[in-house]
Structure formats: C-alpha cells, structure tokens
C-alpha positions as CSV (number, residue, x, y, z in Angstrom):
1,X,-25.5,-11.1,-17.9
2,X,-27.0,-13.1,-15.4
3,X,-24.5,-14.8,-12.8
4,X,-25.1,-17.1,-9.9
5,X,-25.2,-14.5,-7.6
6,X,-23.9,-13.1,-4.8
7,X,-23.7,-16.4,-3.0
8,X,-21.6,-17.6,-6.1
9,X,-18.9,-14.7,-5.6
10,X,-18.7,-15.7,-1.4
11,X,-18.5,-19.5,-1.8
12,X,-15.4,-18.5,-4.3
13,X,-13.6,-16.2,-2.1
14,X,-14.5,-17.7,1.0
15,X,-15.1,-21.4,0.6
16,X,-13.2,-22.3,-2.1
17,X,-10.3,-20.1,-1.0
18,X,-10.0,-21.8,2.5
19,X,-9.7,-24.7,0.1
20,X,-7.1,-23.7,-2.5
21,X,-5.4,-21.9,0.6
22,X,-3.6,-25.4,0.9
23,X,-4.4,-26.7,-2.9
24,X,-7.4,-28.9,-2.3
25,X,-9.1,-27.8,-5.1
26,X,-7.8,-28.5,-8.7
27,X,-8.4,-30.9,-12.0
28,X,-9.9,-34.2,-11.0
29,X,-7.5,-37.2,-12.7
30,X,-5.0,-39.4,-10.9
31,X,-1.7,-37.3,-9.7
32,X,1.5,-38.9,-8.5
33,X,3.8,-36.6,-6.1
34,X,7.3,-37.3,-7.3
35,X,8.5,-36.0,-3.8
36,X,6.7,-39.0,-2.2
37,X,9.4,-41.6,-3.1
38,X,8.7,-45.3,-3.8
39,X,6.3,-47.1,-1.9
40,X,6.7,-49.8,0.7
41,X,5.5,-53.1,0.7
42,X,2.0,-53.8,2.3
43,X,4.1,-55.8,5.2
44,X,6.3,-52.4,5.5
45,X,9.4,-53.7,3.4
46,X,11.3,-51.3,0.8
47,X,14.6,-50.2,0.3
48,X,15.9,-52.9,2.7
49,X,13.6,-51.5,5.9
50,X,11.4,-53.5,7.7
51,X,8.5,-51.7,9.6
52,X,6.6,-53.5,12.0
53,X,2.9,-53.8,11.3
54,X,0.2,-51.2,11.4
55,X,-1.8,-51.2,14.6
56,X,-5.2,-51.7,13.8
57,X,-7.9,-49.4,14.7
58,X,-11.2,-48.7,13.3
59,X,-12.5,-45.8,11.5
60,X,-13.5,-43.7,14.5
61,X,-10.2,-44.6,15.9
62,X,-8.0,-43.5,13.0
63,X,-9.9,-39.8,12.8
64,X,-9.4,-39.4,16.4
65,X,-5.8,-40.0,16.1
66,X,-5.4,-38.0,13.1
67,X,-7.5,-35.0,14.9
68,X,-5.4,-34.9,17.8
69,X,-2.1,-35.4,15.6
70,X,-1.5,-31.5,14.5
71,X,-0.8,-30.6,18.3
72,X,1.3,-34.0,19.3
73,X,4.4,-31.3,17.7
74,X,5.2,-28.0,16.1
75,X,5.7,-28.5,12.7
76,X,6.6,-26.6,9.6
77,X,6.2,-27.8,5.8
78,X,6.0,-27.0,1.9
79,X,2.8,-28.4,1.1
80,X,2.8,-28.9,-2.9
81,X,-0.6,-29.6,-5.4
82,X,-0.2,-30.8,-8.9
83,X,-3.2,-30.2,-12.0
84,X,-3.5,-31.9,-15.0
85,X,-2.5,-29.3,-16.6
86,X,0.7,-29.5,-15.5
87,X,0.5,-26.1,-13.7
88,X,1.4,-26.7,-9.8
89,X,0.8,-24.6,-6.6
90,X,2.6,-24.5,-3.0
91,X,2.6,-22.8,0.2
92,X,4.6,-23.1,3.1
93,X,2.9,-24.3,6.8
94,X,4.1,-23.2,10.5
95,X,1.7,-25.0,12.9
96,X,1.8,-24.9,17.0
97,X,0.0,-25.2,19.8
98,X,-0.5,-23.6,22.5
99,X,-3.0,-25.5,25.7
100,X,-6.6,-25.2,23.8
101,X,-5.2,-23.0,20.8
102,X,-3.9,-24.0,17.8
103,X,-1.6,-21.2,15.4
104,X,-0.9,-21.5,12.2
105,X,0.6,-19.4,9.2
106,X,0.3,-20.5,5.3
107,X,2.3,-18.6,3.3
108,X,1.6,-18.8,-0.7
109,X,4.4,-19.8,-2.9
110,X,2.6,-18.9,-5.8
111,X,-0.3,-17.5,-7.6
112,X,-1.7,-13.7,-5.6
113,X,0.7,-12.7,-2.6
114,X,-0.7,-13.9,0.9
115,X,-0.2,-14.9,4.1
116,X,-3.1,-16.5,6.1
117,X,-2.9,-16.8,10.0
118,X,-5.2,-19.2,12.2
119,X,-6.0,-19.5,15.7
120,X,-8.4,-21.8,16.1
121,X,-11.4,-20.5,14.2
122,X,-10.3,-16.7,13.7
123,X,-8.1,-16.1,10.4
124,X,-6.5,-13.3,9.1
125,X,-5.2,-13.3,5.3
126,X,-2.8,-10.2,4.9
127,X,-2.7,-9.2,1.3
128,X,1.2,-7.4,0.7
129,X,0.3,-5.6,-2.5
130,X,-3.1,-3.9,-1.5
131,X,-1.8,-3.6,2.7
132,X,-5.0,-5.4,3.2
133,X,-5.8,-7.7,6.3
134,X,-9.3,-9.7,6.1
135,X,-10.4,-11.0,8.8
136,X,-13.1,-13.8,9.7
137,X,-14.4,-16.6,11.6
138,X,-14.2,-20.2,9.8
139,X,-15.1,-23.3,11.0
140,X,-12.4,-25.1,10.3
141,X,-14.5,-28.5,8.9
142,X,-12.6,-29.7,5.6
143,X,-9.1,-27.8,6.1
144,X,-6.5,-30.1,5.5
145,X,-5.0,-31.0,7.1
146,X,-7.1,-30.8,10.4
147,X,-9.8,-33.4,11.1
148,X,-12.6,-31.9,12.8
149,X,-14.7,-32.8,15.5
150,X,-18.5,-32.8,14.6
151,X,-20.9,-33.4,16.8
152,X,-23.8,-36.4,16.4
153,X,-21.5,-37.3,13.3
154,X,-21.6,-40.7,13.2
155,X,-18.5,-41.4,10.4
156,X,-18.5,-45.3,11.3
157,X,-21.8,-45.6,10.0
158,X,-21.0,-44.3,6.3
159,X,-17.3,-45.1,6.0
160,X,-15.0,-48.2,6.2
161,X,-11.9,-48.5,6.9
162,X,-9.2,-50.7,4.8
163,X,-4.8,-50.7,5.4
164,X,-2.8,-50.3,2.6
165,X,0.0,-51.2,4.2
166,X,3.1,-47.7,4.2
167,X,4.6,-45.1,2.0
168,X,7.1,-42.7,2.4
169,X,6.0,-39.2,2.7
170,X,8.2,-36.1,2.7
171,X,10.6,-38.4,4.0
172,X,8.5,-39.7,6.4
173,X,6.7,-43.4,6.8
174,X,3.0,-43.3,6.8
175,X,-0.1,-45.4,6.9
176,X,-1.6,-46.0,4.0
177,X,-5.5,-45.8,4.9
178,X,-8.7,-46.4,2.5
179,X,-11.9,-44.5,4.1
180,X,-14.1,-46.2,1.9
181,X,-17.8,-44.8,1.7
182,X,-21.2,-47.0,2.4
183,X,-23.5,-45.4,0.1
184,X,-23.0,-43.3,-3.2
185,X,-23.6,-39.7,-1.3
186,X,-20.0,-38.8,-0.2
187,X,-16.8,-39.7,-1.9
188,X,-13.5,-42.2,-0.8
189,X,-10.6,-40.9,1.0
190,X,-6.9,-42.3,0.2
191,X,-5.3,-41.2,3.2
192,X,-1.7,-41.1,4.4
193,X,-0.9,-40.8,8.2
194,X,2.4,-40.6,9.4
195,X,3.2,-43.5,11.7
196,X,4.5,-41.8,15.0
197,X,2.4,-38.8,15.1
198,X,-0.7,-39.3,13.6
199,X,-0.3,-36.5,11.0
200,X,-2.3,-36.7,7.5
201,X,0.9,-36.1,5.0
202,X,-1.1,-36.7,2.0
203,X,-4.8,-37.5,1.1
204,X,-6.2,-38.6,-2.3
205,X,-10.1,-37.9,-2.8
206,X,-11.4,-40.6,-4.7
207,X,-14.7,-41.1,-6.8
208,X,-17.2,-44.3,-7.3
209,X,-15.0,-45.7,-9.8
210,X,-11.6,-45.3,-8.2
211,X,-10.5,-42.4,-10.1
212,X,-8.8,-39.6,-7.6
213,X,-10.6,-36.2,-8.0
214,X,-7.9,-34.4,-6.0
215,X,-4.6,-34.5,-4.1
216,X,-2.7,-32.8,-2.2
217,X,0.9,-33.3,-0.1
218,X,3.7,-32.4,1.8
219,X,7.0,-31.9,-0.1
220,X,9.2,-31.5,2.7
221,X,7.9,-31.7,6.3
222,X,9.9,-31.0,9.4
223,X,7.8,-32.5,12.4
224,X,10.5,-31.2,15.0
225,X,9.5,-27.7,14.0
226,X,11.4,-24.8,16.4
227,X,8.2,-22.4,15.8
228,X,6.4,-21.6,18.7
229,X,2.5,-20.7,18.8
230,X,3.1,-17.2,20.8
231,X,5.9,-16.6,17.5
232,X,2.8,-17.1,15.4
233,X,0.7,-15.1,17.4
234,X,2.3,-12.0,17.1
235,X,3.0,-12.2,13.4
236,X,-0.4,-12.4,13.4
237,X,-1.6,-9.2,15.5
238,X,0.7,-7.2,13.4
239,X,-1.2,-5.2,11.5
240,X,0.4,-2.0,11.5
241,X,0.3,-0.3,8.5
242,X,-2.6,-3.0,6.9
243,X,-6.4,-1.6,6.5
244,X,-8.2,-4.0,8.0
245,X,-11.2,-5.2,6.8
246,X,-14.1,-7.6,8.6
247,X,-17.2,-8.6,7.7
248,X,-20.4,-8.4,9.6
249,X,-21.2,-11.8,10.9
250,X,-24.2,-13.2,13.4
251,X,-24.2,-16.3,14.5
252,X,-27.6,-17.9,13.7
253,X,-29.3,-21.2,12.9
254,X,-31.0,-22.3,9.9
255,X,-34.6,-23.0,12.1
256,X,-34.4,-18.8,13.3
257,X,-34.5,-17.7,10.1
258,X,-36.9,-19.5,8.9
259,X,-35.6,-22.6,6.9
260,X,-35.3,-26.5,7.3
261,X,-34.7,-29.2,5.7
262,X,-37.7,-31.7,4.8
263,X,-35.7,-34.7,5.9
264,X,-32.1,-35.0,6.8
265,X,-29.5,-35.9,4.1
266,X,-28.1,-39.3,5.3
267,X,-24.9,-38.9,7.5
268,X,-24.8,-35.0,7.7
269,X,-25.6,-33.1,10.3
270,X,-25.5,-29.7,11.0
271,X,-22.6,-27.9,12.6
272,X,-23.1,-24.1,12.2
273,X,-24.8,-21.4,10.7
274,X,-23.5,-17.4,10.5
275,X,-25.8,-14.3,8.1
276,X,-23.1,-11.9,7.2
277,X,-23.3,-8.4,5.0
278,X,-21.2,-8.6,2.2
279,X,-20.5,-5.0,0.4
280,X,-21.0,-4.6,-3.4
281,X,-20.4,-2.1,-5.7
282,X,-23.5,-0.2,-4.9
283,X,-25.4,-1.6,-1.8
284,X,-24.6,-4.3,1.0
285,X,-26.6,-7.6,1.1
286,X,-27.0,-10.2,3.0
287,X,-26.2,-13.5,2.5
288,X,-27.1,-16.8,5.3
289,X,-24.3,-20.0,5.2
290,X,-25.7,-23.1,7.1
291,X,-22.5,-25.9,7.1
292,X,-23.5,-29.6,7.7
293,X,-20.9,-32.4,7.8
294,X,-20.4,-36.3,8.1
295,X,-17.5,-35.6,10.1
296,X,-15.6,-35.8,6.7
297,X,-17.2,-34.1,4.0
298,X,-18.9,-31.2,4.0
299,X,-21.6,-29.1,2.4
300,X,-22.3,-25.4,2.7
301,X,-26.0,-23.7,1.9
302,X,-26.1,-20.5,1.1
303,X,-29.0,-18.5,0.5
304,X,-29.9,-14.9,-0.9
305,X,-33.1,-12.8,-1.9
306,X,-33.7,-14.0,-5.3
307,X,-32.9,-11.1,-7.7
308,X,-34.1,-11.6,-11.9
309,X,-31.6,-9.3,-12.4
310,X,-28.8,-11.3,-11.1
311,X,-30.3,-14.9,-10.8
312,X,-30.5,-17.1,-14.1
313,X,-34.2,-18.9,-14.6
314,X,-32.7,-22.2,-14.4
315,X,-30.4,-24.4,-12.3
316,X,-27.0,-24.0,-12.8
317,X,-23.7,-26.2,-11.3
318,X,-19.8,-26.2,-11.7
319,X,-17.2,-28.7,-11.0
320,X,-13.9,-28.4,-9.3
321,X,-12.0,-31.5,-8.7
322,X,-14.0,-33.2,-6.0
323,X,-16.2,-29.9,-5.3
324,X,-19.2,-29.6,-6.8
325,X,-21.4,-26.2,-6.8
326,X,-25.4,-25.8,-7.5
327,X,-27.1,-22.9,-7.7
328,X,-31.0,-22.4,-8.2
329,X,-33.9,-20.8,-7.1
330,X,-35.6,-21.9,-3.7
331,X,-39.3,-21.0,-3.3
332,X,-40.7,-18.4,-2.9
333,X,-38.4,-16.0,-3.1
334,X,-34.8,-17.2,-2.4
335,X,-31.6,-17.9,-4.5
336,X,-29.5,-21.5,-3.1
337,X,-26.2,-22.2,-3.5
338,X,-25.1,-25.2,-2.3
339,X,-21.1,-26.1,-2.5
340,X,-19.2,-29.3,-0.6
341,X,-16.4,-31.9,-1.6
342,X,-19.6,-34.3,-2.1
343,X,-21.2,-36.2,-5.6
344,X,-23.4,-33.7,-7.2
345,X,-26.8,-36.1,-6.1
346,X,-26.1,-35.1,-2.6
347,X,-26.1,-31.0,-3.4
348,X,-29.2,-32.1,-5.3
349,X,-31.1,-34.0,-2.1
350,X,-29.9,-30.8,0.3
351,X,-31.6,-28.6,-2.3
352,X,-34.5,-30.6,-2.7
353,X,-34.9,-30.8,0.8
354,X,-34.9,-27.6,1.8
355,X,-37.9,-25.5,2.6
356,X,-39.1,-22.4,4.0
357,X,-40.8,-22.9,7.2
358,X,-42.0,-19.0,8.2
C-alpha cells in the first residue's frame, strides 16, 4: 500500500504534534469557548466596567508586544481546544523565564500520557507508559502561544491590523485584534491579547471567507504564577529511570544540499533547515526539513529519496483545520512534503518552485 512516506510519518509526529501539543490542530468550523465569558463592548463596556481605550499600535507593534509578553510573568494555565465533533482536548502550561531562557512544561490532560518540557529550542516529551524521553531541537515558529522572531520577515507588508475592541478571557480582559492578510497566500488571525501583559489568551485562525479553521484558549490562567524557571529545569533533567531517545540532526541549509527555490513565495522567508536519520523498521533514512515563515505562518519542506515502493504516482494532500499537507514527487528523484497553517495554493507555489540545483 503506498503511503506518503517517510516524510508523511515525521511531519505527523513531529510537526503536527508540536501543534496538537497545545490543540492547534483540529476540525475547521466556528468554536465558541464557553469559559471565555460575554464579550465587552468595542468602547470596553460590559457587566457595568468601563475600560479605557486600546492603545493603538500597528502590526509590527502588536507582535513585538505579544513576543516579548510570555517573559513580562511566570505563568501557569489549562489551555482547552474544542472540535466539531464535540470531542475536546486540554493540557496544563507552567511558563518562566529565566535572563535569555525561557522554561516551559505542558502536561496532557487527555488523549496519550505526556509531559513536554522547553527551554528555548530544546524539548523533551517524557512518555510515562513506555519510560520514554525524546528529545529534539524545534524552532519554536508557530507554537502558541509564542510569537517568534524571524528575521527579514516583513509581516507589515502582508498583514493589517484592525481593533475589535475587549473580551474577557480566562477571567482576564484582552484585546481583541484582526491580523487581516493582503493577499490570498496566508490565512487571518483573530487574536486575543491580554491588556497588561501582552499575552495571546486565545487566537482564532480564520479563512478568506471569515469562517474560523481553528481555535484554541486558555480556560483558567493564573499570570501571577509561583513557578520558577530553575523548578522547571530540573523536572526536566530528570530522567532517571526513562530510555532516552534522540535523533540524529545536522544543521544545514537548503542551497548545501543541493535545492532552491525558483523564486521566493511572497512574504516567506527562510528561517532554518536541519537533515536528520529517522529509524524504521528495517533501515535508517534520512529525511531534510527547510522551515520558511512570514513571521506568522509557516511552511515546512521536507524532502526524501523517492521510493515506488512507498511513494504514490500522483500528488496527494490532507487537511487539518487550518493545516494543509502536500505530498508529490520532485524531480529527478526526490519525494516533497510540504506542511504549514497556510491555503493549499501556497504549499502548491513552494512545490512548484522548488528545484534541484546540483
């Protein structure tokens, strides 16, 4: 039975899992979080408060503040995600900083047993029932609810900004903020930033039409957290008693081995690339992840030997919420997948710019 490959089985367990870590990826139609409470009036009136207004800032100004906003205090949370289905997920978050490091620990309320650890770009996800620890490197572009910092990005370019006036959050008032897009290659983002700290609380990913693909929120959020980062960091070195398990992973770039894209994709640009041997079954193989990024959304290439025995003959693609996944054969001899929170036409002008240059 052919598959997407090999590629298919890392962007699951890797990609998407960074993802669903903290429920970002699940049934695209609109959600409403009970927990967030009734919403306040555009001038920042409800139940009797008054609230003064907004300060306004533009959109390079908002992502810096929500960037920054994850150190301004230590905080701890349940972070709930809702499907269609009905069916709902939840972990709990411990976040602190440290000088330059940042430590976190999500815990999974539900589905597989598992505790992931972060500081700064290493992660460790301990696995109870098998006394596993993986460990790898991330980048940590797209992990809500972080904003990264990409270089050469240039998010003012291909987003606007609009207030929406405030909603409570977890029991806290936020911004309402609409990141509205410029062209068709990258979605909208609803956004909710609390109002003294900066923090996203809750973000909406909307498509052309308005319809919300995903969401995802705090429950209960307690921004005057007494966790400490060097508390986090020695949960995390504990490993006693857990086989530990890391990949091989070289740091590379796209142009070294041997690929480029034609012509840039409009907004993205590119922000790392790692080849790492992943272990099957029978043999190890290696598989070559280049990341690029608006500074919002991002995209993820990855790229294996072709293989007729594992490779279909034609294109394939998948939907989850707001990510999309394509998968098809590169010439002369190499099998894409291409994954990101982006409108399948943009995987399609990544793939179809992509060429082998030695």
């Amino acid at each position: 039975m052919h598959t997407f490959g090999l590629a298919k089985t890392i962007v699951l367990l890797r990609y998407l899992r960074t993802k669903s870590l903290l429920g970002l990826v699940f049934s695209g139609i609109y959600l409403s979080l009970a927990v967030a409470g009734p919403a306040l009036s555009a001038n920042g009136q409800g139940a009797g408060e008054v609230l003064a207004p907004a300060v306004e800032r533009d959109v390079a100004q908002w992502i810096e503040r929500m960037r920054v906003a994850p150190c301004s205090r230590p905080y701890a949370g349940t972070f709930v995600v809702l499907s269609s289905s009905g069916s709902m997920a939840s972990s709990r978050i411990w976040h602190a900083c440290e000088g330059d490091q940042q430590l976190e620990r999500v815990e999974a309320l539900s589905g597989t047993p598992r505790t992931v650890f972060r500081r700064n770009d290493e992660v460790r996800t301990f696995l109870p029932q098998s006394r596993v620890v993986r460990t790898d490197h991330r980048e940590p572009s797209g992990i809500f609810p972080r904003v990264p910092v990409v270089s050469g990005a240039l998010i003012s370019q291909f987003y606007g900004v609009r207030q929406l006036g405030h909603e409570r959050v977890a029991g806290h008032i936020a911004d309402v903020l609409w990141l509205k897009p410029q062209d068709s290659l990258r979605f909208g983002y609803r956004l909710w930033s609390e109002r003294d700290t900066g923090l996203v609380v809750k973000l909406q990913t909307l498509s052309a039409d308005g319809r919300v693909l995903e969401q995802a929120a705090f429950s209960e959020l307690d921004l005057n957290s007494p966790i400490r980062a060097d508390q986090l960091s020695r949960m995390m070195d504990a490993t006693a008693g857990f086989k530990l398990v890391t990949p091989t992973v070289v740091k590379t770039t796209a142009a070294a081995e041997g690929w480029a894209l034609r012509q840039s994709v409009a907004g993205f640009v590119p922000v790392s690339c790692h080849r790492r041997t992943v272990s099957t079954s029978d043999q190890a193989q290696s598989v070559l992840q280049c990341l690029y990024s608006d500074g919002l959304a991002s995209v993820s290439l990855f790229l294996e030997s072709f293989d007729p025995e594992r490779h279909p003959a034609h294109s394939q693609f998948s939907s989850m919420g707001a990510t999309h996944l394509l998968s098809q054969r590169v010439p002369p001899d190499a099998w894409l997948t291409a994954v990101g929170e982006v409108p399948l036409q943009t995987l399609h002008l990544f793939a179809g710019q992509l060429e082998r240059i030695r």
